[in-house]
C-alpha angles and dihedrals in degrees: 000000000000099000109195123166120234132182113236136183142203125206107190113210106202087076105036099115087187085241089140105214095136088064091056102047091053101041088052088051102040124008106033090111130112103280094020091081093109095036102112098174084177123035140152127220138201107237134225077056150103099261132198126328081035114272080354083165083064111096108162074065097043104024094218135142122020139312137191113271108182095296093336141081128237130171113258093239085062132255132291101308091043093056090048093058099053096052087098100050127356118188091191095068119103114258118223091250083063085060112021144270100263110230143187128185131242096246089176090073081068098052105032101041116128111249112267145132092281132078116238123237131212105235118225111237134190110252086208098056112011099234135119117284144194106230096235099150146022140182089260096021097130092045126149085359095121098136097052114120078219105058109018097032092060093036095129090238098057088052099064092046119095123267092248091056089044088051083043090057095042111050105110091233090061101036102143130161132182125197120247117212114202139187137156103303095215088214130197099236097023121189089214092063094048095048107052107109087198093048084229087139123075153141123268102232095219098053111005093240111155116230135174116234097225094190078056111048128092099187106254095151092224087128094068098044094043088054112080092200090049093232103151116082133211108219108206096201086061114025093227129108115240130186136174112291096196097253095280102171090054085051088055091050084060091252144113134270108266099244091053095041083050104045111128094197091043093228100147125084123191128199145118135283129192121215146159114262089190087069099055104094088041089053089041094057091058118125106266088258091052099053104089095054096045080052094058095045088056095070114076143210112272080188087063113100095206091050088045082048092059109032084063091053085059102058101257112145121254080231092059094043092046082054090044083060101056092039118147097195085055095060089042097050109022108023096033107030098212106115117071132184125264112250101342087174081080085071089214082115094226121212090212109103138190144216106204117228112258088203115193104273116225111242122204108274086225087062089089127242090290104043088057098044083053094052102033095102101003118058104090084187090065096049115142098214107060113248095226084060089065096042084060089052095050119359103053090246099318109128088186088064085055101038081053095068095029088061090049095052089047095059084046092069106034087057090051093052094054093052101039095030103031091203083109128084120228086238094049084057096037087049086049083052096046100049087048091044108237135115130252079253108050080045093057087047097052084044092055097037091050101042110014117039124103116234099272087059085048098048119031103192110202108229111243113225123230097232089056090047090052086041085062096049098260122146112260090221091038093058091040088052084047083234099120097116077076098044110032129123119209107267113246092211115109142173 
């Protein structure tokens, strides 16, 4: 075995309230420079909808992440020769009318217009050019509009549902919508790594973040068209591509990312897992249904002697391993099997996971009173979100996947409600266990760790050791101080 530590992360969806604060806390510490107004390294999206780029998810438009090729994998740009014939011009690349015109206003006119009858207006003007603009797009513009025949109905999921399960979305008794953080995935087998004709972009090899070597990078754009969530960023102040880093030098202070130290819902959870990095082509190369469970199988068990043993063997720190252990995003996503990737069927093998939104269902009003009240947030048939919607999103199309966690968080509740509200019976909870699979006991600990924990149970920040920070050409005072995202050099190890 290859043991290798990555950090990994959990948004839970059935908190996310779309307040946005995580993209704001992001875009005021790290992309409010000239070039980086677009950049939205965080950003949180209506579904169903098209996101941001616009239909992002859609890559026979775009052309990014991996596909299939006999028993081998290629990047659905093309190898090596196709990508060096598209560095001169490239039609998969987002245009800026897929992300938006960024603008400003001419606030002088406020402040410098003569006296008279009318009120004066601040102008919008473009930030690229400097001329006057008319405001068509934003980086949420389509926000909380679920239900648009302009937005939801051409979100690249809802297409390729049937036309049943679109009717189903769309009948104004059923409208229903749910909010999609998303960040940089720092996958395992990233496309933007691959596809980087320089080799500016890598894997840190303590904790797998992928970074972008800026003294590197020549501006190809490879990046953006290699990575199917469109993720990495060009800066055209700078001429260099830029994309979250996972607020490593946060991380090295001993402290959170600022969009999970900034959550209002406190829906993200941080932590370590530990994989084989031996197994990844072989996970990669699944059938699309079978992703998200060879995923899962990946990940190991820090509590295993024999992985501990090797891990060790391969040079990952017993601090590591200790944070590994207490992991959240292991119990959300390996012992207890109810976070999922986004989009697997990518094959970038992203170490971002979900827990789908188990939203209220809507029962028949000529159930009765108790019928409803039985349904309400149980009946996994009378969902309002299909649940092959879902299984597009994060299962690469398998609803069973889906149906699996739905099942657990239903059990969840229904425990809950025995215990909190009494108008259960034990056997009518311990029947809801029994049919997801999990015990009284891992129930009461996704409840806990859902509802209850304070942040250092939720992120479990691996602490960086000060060789490894000298090793990577930071100052030893600077990273005392916790001051290395002013001092860092960009690390020459590379995997």
């Amino acid at each position: 075995m290859n043991i290798r530590a990555q950090i990994a992360s959990v948004f839970h969806l059935d908190k996310c309230i779309g307040c946005h604060t995580c993209s704001i806390a992001c875009k005021n510490l790290w992309t409010d420079r000239q070039g980086a107004e677009y950049m939205w390294w965080n950003n949180v999206e209506t579904k169903p909808g098209t996101g941001y780029p616009t239909k992002w998810e859609d890559q026979e438009q775009y052309q990014g992440g991996w596909e299939r090729d006999a028993n081998d994998l290629q990047l659905r740009i093309g190898g090596r020769g196709g990508v060096l014939g598209k560095i001169f011009h490239n039609p998969k690349l987002p245009t800026m009318d897929d992300y938006y015109e960024p603008f400003t206003f001419k606030y002088g006119d406020l402040t410098s217009a003569p006296a008279g009858n009318d009120q004066p207006t601040a102008r919008p003007i473009s930030m690229v050019s400097g001329k006057p603009m008319k405001i068509e797009a934003g980086p949420n513009w389509d926000d909380d509009l679920s239900g648009s025949k302009v937005y939801a109905a051409n979100d690249p999921g809802v297409v390729q549902l049937s036309s049943e399960e679109q009717a189903q979305m769309f009948a104004i008794e059923k409208m229903v919508m749910f909010h999609l953080p998303r960040i940089c995935n720092h996958c395992l087998n990233a496309g933007c790594v691959a596809g980087c004709p320089s080799g500016a972009i890598y894997k840190r090899g303590e904790d797998g973040i992928v970074l972008i070597n800026q003294d590197q990078c020549r501006g190809w754009r490879m990046c953006v068209s290699a990575c199917p969530y469109k993720k990495t960023y060009y800066g055209w102040n700078t001429g260099k591509s830029e994309k979250c880093i996972l607020c490593f030098p946060r991380q090295e202070a001993g402290d959170a990312p600022a969009c999970f130290h900034s959550c209002v819902g406190r829906i993200r959870y941080l932590g370590v897992l530990l994989y084989d990095a031996d197994r990844i082509k072989d996970v990669a190369l699944r059938e699309d249904h079978e992703l998200a469970a060879a995923q899962r199988a990946i990940i190991l068990d820090p509590h295993d002697s024999q992985v501990v043993a090797a891990a060790r063997q391969s040079g990952v720190a017993e601090q590591v391993i200790k944070a590994a252990q207490r992991s959240p995003v292991y119990k959300f996503v390996k012992e207890w099997g109810i976070a999922l990737p986004l989009h697997p069927e990518f094959r970038t093998l992203p170490m971002l996971f979900y827990v789908p939104p188990l939203l209220p269902v809507l029962s028949q009003p000529n159930q009765g009173t108790q019928k409803l009240a039985e349904d309400f947030f149980t009946s996994l048939e009378q969902a309002r979100l299909p649940v092959q919607y879902l299984a597009g999103l994060f299962a690469g199309g398998n609803a069973e996947e889906v149906k699996s966690v739905y099942r657990k968080l239903i059990a969840v509740r229904l425990q809950r409600r025995q215990v909190s509200v009494g108008d259960l019976a034990e056997t009518e909870a311990a029947k809801a266990r029994d049919v997801a699979g999990v015990s009284a006991a891992q129930v009461e600990a996704i409840y806990r760790m859902t509802a209850l924990t304070r942040i250092k149970e939720r992120i479990v920040v691996p602490p960086m050791l000060r060789e490894q920070a000298v090793e990577a050409g930071m100052d030893p005072e600077a990273y005392k101080q916790g001051m290395g995202f002013g001092s860092r050099r960009p690390p020459k190890r590379r995997w």
